[in-house]
C-alpha positions in Angstrom: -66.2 -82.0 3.9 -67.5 -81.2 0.4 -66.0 -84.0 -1.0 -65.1 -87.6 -0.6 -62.5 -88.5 2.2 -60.8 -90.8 -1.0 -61.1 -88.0 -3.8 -59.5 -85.0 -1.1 -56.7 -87.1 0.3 -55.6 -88.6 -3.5 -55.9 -85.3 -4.5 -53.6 -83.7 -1.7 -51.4 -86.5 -2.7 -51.5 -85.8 -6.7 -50.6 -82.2 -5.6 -47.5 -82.8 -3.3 -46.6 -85.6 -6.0 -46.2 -88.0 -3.0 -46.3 -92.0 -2.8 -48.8 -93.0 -0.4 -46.1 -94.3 1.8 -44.1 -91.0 1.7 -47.4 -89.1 2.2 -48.1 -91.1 5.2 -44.5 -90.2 6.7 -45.5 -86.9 6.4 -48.6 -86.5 7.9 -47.3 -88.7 10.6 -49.6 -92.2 10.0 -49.2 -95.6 9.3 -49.5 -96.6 5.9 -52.3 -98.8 6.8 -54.4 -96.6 8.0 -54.1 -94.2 5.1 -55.0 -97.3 2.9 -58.3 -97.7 4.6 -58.5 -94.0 4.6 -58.6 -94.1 0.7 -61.2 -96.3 0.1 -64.8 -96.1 -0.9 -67.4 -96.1 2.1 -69.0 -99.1 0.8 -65.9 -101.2 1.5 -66.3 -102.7 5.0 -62.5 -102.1 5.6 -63.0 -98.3 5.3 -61.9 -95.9 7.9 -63.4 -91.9 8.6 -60.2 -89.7 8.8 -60.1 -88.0 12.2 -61.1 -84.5 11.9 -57.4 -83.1 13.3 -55.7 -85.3 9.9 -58.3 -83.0 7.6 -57.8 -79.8 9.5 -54.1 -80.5 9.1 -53.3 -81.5 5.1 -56.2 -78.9 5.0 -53.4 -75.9 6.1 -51.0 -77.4 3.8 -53.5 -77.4 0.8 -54.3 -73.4 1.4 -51.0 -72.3 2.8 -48.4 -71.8 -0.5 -45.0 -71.6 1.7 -46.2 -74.9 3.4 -47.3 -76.5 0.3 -44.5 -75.9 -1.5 -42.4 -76.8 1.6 -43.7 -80.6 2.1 -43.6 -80.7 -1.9 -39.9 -80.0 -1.9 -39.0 -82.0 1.0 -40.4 -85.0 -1.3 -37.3 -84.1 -3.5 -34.8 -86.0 -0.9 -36.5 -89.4 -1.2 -35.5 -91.8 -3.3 -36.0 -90.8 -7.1 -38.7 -93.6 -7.4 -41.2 -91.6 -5.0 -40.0 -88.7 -6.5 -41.5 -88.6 -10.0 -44.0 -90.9 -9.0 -47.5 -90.0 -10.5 -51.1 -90.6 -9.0 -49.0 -92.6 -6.2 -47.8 -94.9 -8.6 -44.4 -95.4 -10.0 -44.9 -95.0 -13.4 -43.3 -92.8 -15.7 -45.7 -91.3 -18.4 -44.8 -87.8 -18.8 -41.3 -85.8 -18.6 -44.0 -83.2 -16.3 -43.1 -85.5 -13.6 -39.3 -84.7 -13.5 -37.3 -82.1 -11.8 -33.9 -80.8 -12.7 -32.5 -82.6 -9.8 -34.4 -86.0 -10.3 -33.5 -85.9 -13.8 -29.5 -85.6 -13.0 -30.5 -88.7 -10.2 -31.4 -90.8 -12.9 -29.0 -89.6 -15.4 -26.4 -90.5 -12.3 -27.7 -93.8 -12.4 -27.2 -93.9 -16.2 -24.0 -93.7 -15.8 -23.4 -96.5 -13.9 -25.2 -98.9 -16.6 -22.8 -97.2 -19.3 -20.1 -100.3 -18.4 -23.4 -102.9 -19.0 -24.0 -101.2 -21.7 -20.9 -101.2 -23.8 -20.4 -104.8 -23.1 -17.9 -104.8 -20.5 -20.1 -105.7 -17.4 -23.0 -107.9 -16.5 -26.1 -107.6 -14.2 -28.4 -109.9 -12.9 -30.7 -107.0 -10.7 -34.2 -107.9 -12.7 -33.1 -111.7 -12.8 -36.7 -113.6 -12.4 -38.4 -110.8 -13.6 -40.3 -110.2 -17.1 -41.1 -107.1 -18.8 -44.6 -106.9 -21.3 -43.4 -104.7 -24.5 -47.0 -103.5 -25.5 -46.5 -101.9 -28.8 -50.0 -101.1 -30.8 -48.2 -98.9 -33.4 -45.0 -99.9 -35.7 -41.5 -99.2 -33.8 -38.2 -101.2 -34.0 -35.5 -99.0 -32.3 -37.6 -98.1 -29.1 -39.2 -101.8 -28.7 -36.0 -103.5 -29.2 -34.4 -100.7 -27.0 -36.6 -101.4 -24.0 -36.3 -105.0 -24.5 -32.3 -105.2 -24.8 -32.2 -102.7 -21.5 -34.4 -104.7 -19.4 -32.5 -108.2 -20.6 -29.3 -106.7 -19.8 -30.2 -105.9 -16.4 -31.1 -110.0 -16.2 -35.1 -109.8 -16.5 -36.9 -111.3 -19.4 -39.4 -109.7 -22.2 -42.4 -110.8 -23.5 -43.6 -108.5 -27.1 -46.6 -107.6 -28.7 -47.0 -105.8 -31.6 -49.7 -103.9 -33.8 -53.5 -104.1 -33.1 -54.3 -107.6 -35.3 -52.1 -109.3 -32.7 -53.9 -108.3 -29.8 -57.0 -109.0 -28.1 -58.0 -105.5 -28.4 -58.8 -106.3 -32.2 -62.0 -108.3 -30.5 -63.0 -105.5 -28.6 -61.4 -105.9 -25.4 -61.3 -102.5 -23.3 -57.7 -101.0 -22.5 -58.3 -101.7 -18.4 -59.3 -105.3 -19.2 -55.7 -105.7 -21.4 -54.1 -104.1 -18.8 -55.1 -105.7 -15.6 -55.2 -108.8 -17.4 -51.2 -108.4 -18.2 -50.5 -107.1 -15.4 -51.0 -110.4 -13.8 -48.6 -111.9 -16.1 -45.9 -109.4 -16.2 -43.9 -107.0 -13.9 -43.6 -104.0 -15.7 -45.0 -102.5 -18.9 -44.0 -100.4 -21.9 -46.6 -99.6 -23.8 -46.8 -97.4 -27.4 -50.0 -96.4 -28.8 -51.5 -94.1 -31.6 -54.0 -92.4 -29.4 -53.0 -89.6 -26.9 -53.9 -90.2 -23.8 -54.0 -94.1 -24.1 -50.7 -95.3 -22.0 -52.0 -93.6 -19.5 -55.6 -95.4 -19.5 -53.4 -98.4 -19.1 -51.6 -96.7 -16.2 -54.7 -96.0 -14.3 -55.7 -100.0 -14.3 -52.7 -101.8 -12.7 -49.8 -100.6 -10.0 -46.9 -101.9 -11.7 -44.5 -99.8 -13.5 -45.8 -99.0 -16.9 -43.9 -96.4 -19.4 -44.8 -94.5 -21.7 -42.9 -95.7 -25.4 -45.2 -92.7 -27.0 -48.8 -92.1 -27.2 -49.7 -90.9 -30.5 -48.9 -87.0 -31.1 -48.4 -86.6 -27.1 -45.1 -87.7 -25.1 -42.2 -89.8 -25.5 -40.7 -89.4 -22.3 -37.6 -91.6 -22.1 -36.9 -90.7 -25.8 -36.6 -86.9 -24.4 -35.1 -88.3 -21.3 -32.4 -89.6 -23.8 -32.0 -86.8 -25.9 -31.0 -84.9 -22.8 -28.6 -87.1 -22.0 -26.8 -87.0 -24.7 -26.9 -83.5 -25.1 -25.3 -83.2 -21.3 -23.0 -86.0 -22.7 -21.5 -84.1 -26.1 -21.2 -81.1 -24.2 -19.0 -82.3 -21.4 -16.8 -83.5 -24.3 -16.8 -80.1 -25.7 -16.3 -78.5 -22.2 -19.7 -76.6 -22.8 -22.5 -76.1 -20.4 -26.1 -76.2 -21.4 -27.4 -73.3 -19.4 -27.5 -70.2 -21.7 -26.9 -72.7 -24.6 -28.9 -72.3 -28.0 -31.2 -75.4 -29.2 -32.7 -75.4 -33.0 -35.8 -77.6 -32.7 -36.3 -78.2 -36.6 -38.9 -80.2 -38.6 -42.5 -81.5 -37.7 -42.7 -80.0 -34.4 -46.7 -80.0 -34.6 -46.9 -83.9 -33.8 -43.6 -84.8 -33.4 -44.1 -85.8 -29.5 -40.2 -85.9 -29.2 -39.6 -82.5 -29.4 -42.5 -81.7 -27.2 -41.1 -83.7 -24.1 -37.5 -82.8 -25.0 -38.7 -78.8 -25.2 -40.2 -79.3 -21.7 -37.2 -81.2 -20.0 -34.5 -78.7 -21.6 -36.8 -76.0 -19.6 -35.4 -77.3 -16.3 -32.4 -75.5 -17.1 -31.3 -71.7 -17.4 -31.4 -68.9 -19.8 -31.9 -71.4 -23.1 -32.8 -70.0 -26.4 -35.2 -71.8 -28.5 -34.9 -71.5 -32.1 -38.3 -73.5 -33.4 -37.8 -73.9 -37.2 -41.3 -75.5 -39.3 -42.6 -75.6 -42.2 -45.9 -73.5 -42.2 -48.8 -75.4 -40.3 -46.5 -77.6 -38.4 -45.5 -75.3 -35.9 -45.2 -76.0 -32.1 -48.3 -76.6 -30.2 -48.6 -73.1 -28.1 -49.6 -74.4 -25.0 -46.3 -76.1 -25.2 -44.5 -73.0 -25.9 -46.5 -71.5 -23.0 -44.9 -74.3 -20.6 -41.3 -73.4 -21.5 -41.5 -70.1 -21.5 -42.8 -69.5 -18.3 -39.1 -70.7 -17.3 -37.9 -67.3 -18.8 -36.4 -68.9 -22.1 -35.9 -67.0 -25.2 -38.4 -68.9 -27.8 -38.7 -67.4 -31.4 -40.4 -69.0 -34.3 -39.0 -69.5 -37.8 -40.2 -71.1 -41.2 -36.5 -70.3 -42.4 -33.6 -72.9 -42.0 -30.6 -70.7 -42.6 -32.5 -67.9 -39.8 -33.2 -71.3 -37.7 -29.8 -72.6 -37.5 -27.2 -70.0 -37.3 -25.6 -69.9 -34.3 -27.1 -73.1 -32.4 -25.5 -75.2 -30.3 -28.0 -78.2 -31.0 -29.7 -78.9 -34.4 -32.5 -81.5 -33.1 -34.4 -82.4 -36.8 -37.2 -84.9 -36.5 -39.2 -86.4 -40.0 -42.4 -85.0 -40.8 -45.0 -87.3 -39.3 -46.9 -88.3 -41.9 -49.4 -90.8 -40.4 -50.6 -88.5 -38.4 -52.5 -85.4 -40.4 -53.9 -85.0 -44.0 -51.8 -84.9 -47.2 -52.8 -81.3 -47.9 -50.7 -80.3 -44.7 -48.1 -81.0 -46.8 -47.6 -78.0 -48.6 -44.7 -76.0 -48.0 -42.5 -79.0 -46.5 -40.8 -78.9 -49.4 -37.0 -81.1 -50.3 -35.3 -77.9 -50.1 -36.4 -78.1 -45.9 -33.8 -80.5 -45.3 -30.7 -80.4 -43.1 -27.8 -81.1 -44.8 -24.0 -80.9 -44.9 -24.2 -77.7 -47.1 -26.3 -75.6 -44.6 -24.9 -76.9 -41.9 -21.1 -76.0 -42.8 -22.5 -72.6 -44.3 -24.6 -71.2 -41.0 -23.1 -73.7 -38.2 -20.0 -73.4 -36.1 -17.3 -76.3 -35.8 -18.6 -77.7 -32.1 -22.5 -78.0 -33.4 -24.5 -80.6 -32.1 -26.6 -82.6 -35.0 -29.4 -85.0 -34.1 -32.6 -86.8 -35.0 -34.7 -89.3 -32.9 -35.0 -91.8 -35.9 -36.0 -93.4 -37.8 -35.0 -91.2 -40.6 -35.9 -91.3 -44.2 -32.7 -92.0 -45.7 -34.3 -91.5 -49.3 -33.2 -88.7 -52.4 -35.6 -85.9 -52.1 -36.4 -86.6 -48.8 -37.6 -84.1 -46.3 -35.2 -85.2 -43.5 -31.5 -84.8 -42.1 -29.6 -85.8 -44.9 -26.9 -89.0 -45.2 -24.4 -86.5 -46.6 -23.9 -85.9 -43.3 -23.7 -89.4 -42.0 -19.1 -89.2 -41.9 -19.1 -85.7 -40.0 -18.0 -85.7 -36.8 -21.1 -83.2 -35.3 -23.4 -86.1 -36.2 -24.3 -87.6 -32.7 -27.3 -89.7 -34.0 -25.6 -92.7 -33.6 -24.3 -91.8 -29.8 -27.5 -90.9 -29.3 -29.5 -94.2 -30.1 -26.5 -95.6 -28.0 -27.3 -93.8 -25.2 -31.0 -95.0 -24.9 -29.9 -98.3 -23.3 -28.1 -96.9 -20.2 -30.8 -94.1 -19.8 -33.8 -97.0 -20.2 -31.6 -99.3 -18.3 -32.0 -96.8 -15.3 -35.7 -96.0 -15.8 -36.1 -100.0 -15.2 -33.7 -100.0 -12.2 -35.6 -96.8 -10.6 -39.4 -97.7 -11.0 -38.0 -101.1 -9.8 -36.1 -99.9 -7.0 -32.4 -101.6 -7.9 -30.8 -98.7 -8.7 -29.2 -99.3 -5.5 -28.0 -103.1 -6.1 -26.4 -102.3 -9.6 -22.8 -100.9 -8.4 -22.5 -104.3 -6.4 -24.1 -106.2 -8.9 -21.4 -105.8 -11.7 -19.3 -108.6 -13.0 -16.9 -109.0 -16.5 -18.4 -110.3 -19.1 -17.1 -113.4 -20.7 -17.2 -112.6 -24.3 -15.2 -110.3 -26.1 -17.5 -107.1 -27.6 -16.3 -104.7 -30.0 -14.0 -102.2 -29.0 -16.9 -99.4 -31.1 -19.9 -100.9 -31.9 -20.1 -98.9 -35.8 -17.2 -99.9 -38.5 -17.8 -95.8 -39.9 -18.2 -94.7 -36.2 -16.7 -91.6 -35.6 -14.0 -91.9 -32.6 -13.9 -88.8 -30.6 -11.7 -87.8 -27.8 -13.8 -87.6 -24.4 -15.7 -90.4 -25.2 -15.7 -93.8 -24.1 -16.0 -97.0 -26.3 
C-alpha cells in the first residue's frame, strides 16, 4: 500500500461521504474494528486491515458505476450521515447537500414551523447547551441560532468579537475549540477568515456550523434563502425549476449568494441573471460550479438588463469591511433596488429579498425602504424562516428530528397572531 492504512480508508470515506458507522455497514465490519483500523501505528490499539478489506474498497475506489453506486445508497440513511463531512456531522458547506437531503431537512422545517410561530413547545435539546462562537459583529444570525436551539429546550452560551476571547492572548483555534468542546454540545461559530470554522471543525466531533467564514460560506443562511424561495412560490403556485433568479449587489464577497447560487443548482433548467457593479462580480470558479448543472448564467453591470423578467430579485449590501475603498468605484446610489425599478422592469408575482442587515440610509447603495409596504417584499418572511430551518439543522446533526412530532405540546401564553404590526398578510401563508 502506497499510503497509510488511516489516510486510504478516511479518504475512501471523504469520497463516499460516509459516517464511519455507515461505512462500516458497508463494507460489512464492525465499527470497532474500523476504529482501530483508522489509527496511527504507533497507537498500541491499532489494527493492519486484512488484505481482502483493501482489495475490496480498492474496486469501489477505481470502479465509477460502483462508486457512485455505494455513494448513492448513502442517500437512504438518515439525513444526519447523509451530509456528513470528514465522518463528522457537521455542517460547514451547502457542497455537502443533495437535492433530496436538502428537501429532508426542509421536511423537517416544516414541522418546527408550529414552535416557531408560538403555538407549540419542545423540550428535544432539554439538558443540552449550544456554544455561539461569534469572532465577527452579527445580531440576526447569533440571536437566530440561539432562539432556535432554546426553543427546541437546550440552552446557549455566547461569545462575541475577538477582545472577548482567549484567542486575543494567542490561543490557537484547535486549543479554543477542543477546549469548548468539553464544555458545550454543539457549536456555531462565525469568523472573518475563510477557512477558519472549519479549522475548528477539524479539532472536536461535536456538531459545529458554519455562521459564515469571512468572504467563503454561509450555509444555513442559503439553506434559508431556499426555503423561502420554495415557500413564496408554493403560494404563488410556481415551481422553481426553469424559474429565473437575479443575484444583484456585492456578489464578489458576499458569501450568501455564493452558497445560495450553489444550492439553487440542485435544481433544473434555472437562469442566472448576476447583476454587479464592475469588480465585484461573481467569483468564477463559483460560476464554474453551477454551471456544470446546465444553468443559463449571464453576467450584467446593468440593473434594468438584470432584473427584467426574474422571478427572484436576491440584493445583498456591498461588503465593505472586506476590500479597499478604491473598489468602490462604480457602486454608485443610482445601483440600488427600489420601488421605481422594480414596478418599471418586474412582473406583479416577483420575489424581493436581501439577507440583512441592510443599510436603511438616503443615498444608500442597498434595497431601498420604499419598498418596505409592497407586498413582493419577502425579507421579513425570510428572517422568519431562519428559526424553523436552524431549528432543523440542530434537530438533524443531533439526531431528534425524529422525537419532535411527539414532542409537541401548546404553549401557555398567548403570541401574536403576526409577529410585524406593517406585516404584509398574504393568502397561502400561515401566521
Amino acid at each position: 500500500m502506497s499510503v497509510s492504512q488511516q489516510v486510504f480508508l478516511s479518504d475512501a470515506m471523504r469520497r463516499l461521504n460516509l459516517t464511519r458507522d455507515i461505512f462500516a455497514s458497508r463494507i460489512g465490519v464492525k465499527r470497532r474494528e474500523l476504529d482501530a483500523w483508522l489509527l496511527s501505528e504507533e497507537s498500541r490499539h491499532y489494527r493492519p486491515m486484512p488484505d481482502v478489506v483493501h482489495r475490496f474498497v480498492t474496486e469501489i475506489m477505481e470502479n465509477e458505476p460502483l462508486l457512485k453506486k455505494y455513494a448513492e445508497a448513502a442517500q437512504t440513511g438518515p439525513i444526519r450521515d447523509r451530509i456528513a463531512i470528514n465522518g463528522k456531522h457537521q455542517l460547514l458547506s451547502v457542497d455537502q447537500f443533495t437535492r433530496e437531503s436538502v428537501e429532508d431537512l426542509f421536511r423537517i422545517a416544516d414541522l418546527m414551523q408550529p414552535i416557531a410561530r408560538r403555538q407549540k413547545v419542545s423540550r428535544v435539546l432539554e439538558g443540552a447547551v449550544l456554544g455561539n462562537l461569534f469572532f465577527e459583529a452579527s445580531t440576526r444570525t447569533r440571536v437566530s441560532f440561539g432562539a432556535a436551539f432554546c426553543r427546541l429546550g437546550g440552552s446557549v452560551c455566547d461569545t462575541t468579537g475577538f477582545t472577548f476571547s482567549s484567542m486575543a492572548k494567542g490561543e490557537s483555534i484547535y486549543d479554543t475549540s477542543r477546549v469548548l468542546s468539553g464544555y458545550v454540545d454543539a457549536l456555531v461559530i462565525r469568523h472573518p477568515d475563510e477557512g477558519s470554522v472549519a479549522e475548528f471543525a477539524r479539532a472536536t466531533n461535536i456538531p459545529v456550523v458554519n455562521g459564515g467564514d469571512g468572504p467563503g460560506e454561509h450555509p444555513s443562511q442559503a439553506l434559508l434563502d431556499l426555503y423561502t424561495i420554495l415557500t413564496e412560490f408554493s403560494r404563488l403556485g410556481k415551481l422553481l425549476d426553469g424559474s429565473h433568479i437575479a443575484l444583484v449587489g456585492d456578489l464578489k464577497y458576499g458569501r450568501t449568494v455564493h452558497s445560495l447560487i450553489k444550492l439553487l443548482a440542485l435544481y433544473r433548467g434555472l437562469k442566472f441573471t448576476l447583476v454587479s457593479p464592475p469588480g465585484l462580480e461573481m467569483p468564477s470558479a463559483i460560476i464554474d460550479q453551477a454551471a456544470k448543472h446546465g444553468h443559463v448564467i449571464e453576467q450584467t453591470n446593468s440593473l434594468q438588463k438584470g432584473l427584467s423578467g426574474a422571478d427572484v430579485i436576491y440584493t445583498t449590501r456591498v461588503q465593505k469591511e472586506r476590500f479597499q475603498q478604491e473598489e468602490l468605484q462604480g457602486y454608485v446610489p443610482q445601483f440600488q433596488v427600489n420601488k421605481s425599478i422594480v414596478d418599471a422592469f418586474c412582473r406583479d408575482d416577483v420575489i424581493i429579498m436581501h439577507p440583512l442587515p441592510r443599510d436603511s440610509r438616503e443615498g444608500a447603495h442597498d434595497l431601498s425602504v420604499d419598498l418596505n409596504e409592497d407586498p413582493r417584499l419577502a425579507i421579513f418572511r425570510q428572517t422568519d424562516n431562519g428559526i424553523p430551518v436552524r431549528m432543523a439543522i440542530f434537530a438533524v446533526l443531533m439526531g431528534v428530528e425524529s422525537l419532535v412530532q411527539h414532542s409537541l405540546r401548546d404553549v401557555t401564553w398567548f403570541p401574536p397572531t403576526h409577529v410585524g404590526p406593517d406585516d404584509t398578510l398574504l393568502p397561502g401563508i400561515e401566521y
